[in-house]
C-alpha positions in Angstrom: -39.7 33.6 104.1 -38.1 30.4 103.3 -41.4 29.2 101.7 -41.8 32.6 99.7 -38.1 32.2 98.0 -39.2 28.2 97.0 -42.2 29.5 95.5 -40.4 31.9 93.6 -38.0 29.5 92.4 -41.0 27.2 91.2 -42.5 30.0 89.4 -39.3 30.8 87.8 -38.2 27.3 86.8 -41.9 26.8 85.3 -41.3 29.9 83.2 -38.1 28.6 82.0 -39.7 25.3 81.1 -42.5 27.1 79.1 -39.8 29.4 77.3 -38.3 26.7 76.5 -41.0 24.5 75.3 -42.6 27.5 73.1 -38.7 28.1 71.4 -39.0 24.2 70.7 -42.1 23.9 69.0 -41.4 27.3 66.8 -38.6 25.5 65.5 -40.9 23.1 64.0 -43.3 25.4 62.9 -40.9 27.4 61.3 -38.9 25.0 59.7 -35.6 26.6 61.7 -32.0 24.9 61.2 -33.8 21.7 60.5 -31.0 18.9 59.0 -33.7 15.9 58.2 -36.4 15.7 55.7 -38.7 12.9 56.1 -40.8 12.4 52.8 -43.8 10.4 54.4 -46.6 8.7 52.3 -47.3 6.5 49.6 -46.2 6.5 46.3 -47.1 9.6 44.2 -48.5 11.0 47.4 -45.6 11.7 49.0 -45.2 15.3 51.3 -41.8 16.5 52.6 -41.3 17.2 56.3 -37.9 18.6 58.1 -37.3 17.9 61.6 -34.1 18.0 63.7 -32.5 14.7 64.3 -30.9 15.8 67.6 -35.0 16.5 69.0 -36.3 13.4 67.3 -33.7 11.2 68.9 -34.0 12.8 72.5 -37.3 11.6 72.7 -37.3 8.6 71.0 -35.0 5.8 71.3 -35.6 4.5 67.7 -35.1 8.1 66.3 -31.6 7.6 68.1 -30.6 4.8 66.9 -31.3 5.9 63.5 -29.8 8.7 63.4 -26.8 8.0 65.6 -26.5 4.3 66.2 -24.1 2.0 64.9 -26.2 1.5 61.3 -27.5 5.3 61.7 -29.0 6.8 58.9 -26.8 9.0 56.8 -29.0 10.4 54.1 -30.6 13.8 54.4 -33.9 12.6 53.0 -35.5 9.7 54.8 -38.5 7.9 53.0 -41.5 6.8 55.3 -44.4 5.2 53.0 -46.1 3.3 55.9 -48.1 6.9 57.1 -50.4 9.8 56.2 -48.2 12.7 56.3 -50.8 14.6 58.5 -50.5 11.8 61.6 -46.6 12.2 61.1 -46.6 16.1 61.6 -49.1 15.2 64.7 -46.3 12.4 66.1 -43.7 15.3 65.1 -45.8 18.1 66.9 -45.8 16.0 70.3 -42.2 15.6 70.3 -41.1 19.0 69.8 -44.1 20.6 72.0 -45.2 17.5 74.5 -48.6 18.0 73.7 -50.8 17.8 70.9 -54.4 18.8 70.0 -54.7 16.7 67.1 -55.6 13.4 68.8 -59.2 12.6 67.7 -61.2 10.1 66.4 -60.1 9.7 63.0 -56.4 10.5 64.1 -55.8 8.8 67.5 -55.4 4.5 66.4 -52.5 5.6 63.2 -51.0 8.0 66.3 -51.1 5.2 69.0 -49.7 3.2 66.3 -46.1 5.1 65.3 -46.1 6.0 69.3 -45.4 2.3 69.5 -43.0 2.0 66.5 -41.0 5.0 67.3 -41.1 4.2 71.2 -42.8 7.1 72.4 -43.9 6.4 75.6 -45.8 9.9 76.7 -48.0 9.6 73.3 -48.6 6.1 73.5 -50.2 6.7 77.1 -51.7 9.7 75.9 -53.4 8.0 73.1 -54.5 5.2 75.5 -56.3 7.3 77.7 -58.0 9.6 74.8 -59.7 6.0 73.7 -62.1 7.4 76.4 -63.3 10.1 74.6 -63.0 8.8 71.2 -65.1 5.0 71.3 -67.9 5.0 69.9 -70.4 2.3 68.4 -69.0 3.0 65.0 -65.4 2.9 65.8 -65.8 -0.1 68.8 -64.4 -2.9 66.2 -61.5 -0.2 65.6 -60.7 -0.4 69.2 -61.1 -4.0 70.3 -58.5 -4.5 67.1 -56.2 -1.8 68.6 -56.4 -3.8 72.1 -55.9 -7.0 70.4 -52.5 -5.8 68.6 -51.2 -4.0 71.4 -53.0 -5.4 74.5 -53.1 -2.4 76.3 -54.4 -2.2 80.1 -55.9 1.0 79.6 -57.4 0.8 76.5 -58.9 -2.7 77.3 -60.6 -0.9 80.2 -62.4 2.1 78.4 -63.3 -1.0 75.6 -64.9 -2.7 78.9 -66.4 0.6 80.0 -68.1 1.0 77.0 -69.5 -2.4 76.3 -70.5 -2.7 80.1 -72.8 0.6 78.8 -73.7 -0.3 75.5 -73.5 -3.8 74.6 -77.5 -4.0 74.5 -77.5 -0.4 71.5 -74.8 -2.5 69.8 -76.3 -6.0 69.9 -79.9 -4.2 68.6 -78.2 -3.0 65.5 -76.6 -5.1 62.5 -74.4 -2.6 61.3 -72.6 -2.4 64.7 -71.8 -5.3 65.2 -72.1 -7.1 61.7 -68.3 -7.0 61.1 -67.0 -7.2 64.4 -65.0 -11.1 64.7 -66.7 -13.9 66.6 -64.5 -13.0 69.8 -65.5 -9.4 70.1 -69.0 -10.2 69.9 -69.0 -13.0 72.7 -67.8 -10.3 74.6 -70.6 -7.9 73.7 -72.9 -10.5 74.8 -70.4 -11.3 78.2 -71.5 -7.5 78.9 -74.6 -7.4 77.7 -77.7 -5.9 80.3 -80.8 -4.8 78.9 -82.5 -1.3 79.8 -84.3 -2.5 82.6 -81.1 -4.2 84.4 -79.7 -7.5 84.8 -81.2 -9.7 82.1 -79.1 -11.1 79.3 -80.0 -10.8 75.9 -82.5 -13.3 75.1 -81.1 -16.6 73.4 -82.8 -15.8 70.4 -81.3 -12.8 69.5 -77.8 -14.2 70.4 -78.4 -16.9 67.9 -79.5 -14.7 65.5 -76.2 -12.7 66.1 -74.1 -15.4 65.5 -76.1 -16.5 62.4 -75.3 -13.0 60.5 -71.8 -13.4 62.1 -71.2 -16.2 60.1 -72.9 -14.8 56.7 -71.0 -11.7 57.3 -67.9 -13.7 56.9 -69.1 -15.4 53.9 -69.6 -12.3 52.0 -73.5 -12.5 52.7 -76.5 -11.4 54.7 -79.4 -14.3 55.5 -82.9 -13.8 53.9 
């Protein structure tokens, strides 16, 4: 009986936390009793968005102290030129819904990004463990920089993960690895295994590696 009535509460509570959730986020997509407009972008470029400052700063401890800390932010239009308006609806998104479905590749390093400047721990990790399903040989360099800015446990682990399973495709082609810094690709070759196993890449082709490394930051390829 007992365990019937908690399960009923649990069910109940969880409702309420969905009902709540979903009145949240139709706030923001309707643009409801909103009393800050952030106009995001660069110059000429610009895109107005409203958002409630009460929302912002529950979730974000920079958001409250600019909006009610001791230097807080009194005007109704806030400028933001350092994003794309598009990643700052996605930030906004997360914050009134907790979730978000826009984290993808060509979203997910600007997002990780103003998760850090705005303090948003949730996204942040979020981002971090989306790196998973984002990497790629195209966007490695993107990462490793990511990890180098923000050293991140979890996204230096899915950089590892990767290398340890494609450091031999990305050491076979120059325009992987051609503008990658001399750092990230020692540690291509650190976790490099050929196809067959164990073997290292062959001292030739590490030289060679290093060769266009060097032209590459000269501005030019060798003949």
């Amino acid at each position: 009986m007992l365990k019937n009535v908690e399960q009923q509460v649990e069910t109940s509570w969880q409702n309420v936390v969905s009902s709540v959730t979903s009145m949240v986020g139709s706030l923001f997509q309707k643009n409801q009793f909103c009393d800050v407009i952030f106009r995001v972008g660069a110059a000429g470029q610009m895109e107005d968005i409203k958002a409630h400052r009460n929302l912002l700063a529950s979730r974000s401890p920079v958001f409250a102290a600019m909006f009610y800390g001791p230097v807080a932010e009194q005007k109704e239009i806030i400028e933001l030129v350092d994003c794309d308006p598009d990643i700052f609806k996605l930030i906004l998104e997360f914050i009134y819904r907790d979730s978000s479905d826009g984290i993808n590749q060509d979203s997910i390093i600007e997002m990780y990004r103003l998760a850090d400047k705005y303090d948003i721990g949730p996204l942040k990790k979020l981002c971090a463990q989306k790196v998973k399903d984002c990497i790629s040989m195209e966007k490695l360099g993107e990462f490793l920089e990511l990890n180098d800015l923000y050293d991140d446990e979890v996204i230096d682990q899915h950089c590892s993960d990767f290398l340890a399973c494609n450091a031999w495709k990305l050491s076979q082609k120059e325009e992987y690895f051609i503008n990658l810094s001399l750092e990230h690709l020692t540690s291509i070759w650190q976790h490099d295994t050929n196809p067959e196993g164990a073997n290292k890449l062959p001292e030739t082709d590490i030289y060679n590696g290093a060769v266009m490394i060097s032209c590459s930051l000269e501005r030019k390829l060798p003949t």
